[in-house]
C-alpha positions as YAML, in Angstrom:
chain: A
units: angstrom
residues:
- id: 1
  name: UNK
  ca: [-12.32, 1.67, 0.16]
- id: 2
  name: UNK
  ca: [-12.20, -0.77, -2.84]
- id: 3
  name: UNK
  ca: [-9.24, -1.84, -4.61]
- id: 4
  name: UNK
  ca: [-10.33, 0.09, -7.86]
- id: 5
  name: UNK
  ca: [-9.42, 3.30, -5.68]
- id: 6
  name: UNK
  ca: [-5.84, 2.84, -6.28]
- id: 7
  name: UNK
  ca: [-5.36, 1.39, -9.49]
- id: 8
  name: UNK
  ca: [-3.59, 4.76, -10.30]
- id: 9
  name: UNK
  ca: [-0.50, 3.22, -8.44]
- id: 10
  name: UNK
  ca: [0.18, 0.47, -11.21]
- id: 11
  name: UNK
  ca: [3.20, 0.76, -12.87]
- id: 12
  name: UNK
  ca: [4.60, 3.73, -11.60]
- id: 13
  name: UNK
  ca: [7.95, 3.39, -9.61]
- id: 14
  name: UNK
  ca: [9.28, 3.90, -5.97]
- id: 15
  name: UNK
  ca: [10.04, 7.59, -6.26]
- id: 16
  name: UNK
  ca: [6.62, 8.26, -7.93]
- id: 17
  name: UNK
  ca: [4.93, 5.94, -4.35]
- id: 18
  name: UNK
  ca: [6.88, 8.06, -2.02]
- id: 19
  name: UNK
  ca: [5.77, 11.47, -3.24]
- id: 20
  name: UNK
  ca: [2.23, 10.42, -3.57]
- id: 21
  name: UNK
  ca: [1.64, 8.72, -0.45]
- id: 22
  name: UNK
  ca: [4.76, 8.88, 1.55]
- id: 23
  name: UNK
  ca: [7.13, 6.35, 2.86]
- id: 24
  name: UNK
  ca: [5.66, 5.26, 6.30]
- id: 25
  name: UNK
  ca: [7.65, 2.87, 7.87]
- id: 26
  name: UNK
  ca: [8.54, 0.69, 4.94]
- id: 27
  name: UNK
  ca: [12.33, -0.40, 3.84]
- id: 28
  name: UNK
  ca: [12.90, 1.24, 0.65]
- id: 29
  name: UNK
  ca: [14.68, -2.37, -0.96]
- id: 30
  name: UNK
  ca: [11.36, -4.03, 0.20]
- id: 31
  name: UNK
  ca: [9.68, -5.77, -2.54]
- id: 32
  name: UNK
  ca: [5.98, -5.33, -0.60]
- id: 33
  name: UNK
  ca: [5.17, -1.91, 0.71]
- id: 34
  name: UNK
  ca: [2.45, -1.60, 3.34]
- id: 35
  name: UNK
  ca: [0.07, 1.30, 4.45]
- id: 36
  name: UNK
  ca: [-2.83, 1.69, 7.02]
- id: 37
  name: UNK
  ca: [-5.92, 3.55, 4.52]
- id: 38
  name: UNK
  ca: [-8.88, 3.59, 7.08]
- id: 39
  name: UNK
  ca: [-9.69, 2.10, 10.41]
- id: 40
  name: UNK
  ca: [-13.08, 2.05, 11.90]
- id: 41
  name: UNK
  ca: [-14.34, 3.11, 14.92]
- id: 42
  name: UNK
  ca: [-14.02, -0.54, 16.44]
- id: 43
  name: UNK
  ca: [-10.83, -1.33, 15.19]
- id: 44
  name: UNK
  ca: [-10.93, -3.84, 11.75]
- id: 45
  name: UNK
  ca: [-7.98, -1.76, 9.69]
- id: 46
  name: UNK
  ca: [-7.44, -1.09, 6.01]
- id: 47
  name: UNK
  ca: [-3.87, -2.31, 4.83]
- id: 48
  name: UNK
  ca: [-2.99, -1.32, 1.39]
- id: 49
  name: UNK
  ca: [-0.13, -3.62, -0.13]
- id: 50
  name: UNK
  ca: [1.69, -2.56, -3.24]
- id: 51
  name: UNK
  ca: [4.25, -5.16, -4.40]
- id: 52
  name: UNK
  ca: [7.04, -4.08, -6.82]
- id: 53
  name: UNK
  ca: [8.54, -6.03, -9.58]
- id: 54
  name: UNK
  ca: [12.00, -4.44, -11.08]
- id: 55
  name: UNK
  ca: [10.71, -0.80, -9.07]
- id: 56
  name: UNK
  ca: [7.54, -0.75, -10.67]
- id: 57
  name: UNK
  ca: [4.47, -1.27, -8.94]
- id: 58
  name: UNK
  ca: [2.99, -4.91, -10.17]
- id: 59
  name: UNK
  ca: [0.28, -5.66, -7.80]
- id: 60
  name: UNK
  ca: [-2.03, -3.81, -5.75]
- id: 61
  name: UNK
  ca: [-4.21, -5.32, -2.68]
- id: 62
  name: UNK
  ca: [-6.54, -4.59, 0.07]
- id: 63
  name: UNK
  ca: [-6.25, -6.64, 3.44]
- id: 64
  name: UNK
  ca: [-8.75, -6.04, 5.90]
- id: 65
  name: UNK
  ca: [-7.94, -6.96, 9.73]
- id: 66
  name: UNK
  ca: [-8.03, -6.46, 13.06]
- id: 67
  name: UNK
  ca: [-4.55, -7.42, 13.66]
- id: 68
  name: UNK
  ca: [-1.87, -4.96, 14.24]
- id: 69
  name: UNK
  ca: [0.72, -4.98, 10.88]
...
């Protein structure tokens, strides 16, 4: 996964998030949303972070880890 995947997530707002790839277990009010995209076979996870400015998406990034979030 590459952070070019979801570039289709800037600037559209909360509502628009949760219907396209759900809610998870984030606060709504949270300013930084986070979802799990992939984990391999051994463990390293794919976090997407979307961070909102004013309820619009601003910033999109990829964190890759093997720590638990």
């Amino acid at each position: 996964m590459k952070r070019e995947d979801f570039n289709n997530l800037l600037g559209k707002s909360r509502n628009e998030i949760k219907g396209e790839i759900g809610d998870g277990f984030n606060y709504y009010m949270n300013p930084v949303w986070t979802y799990e995209v992939e984990r391999t076979w051994f463990g390293r996870r794919t976090i997407l972070m979307v961070t909102f400015n004013d309820e619009i998406v601003s910033e999109i990034d990829l964190l890759k880890t093997f720590r638990k979030f």
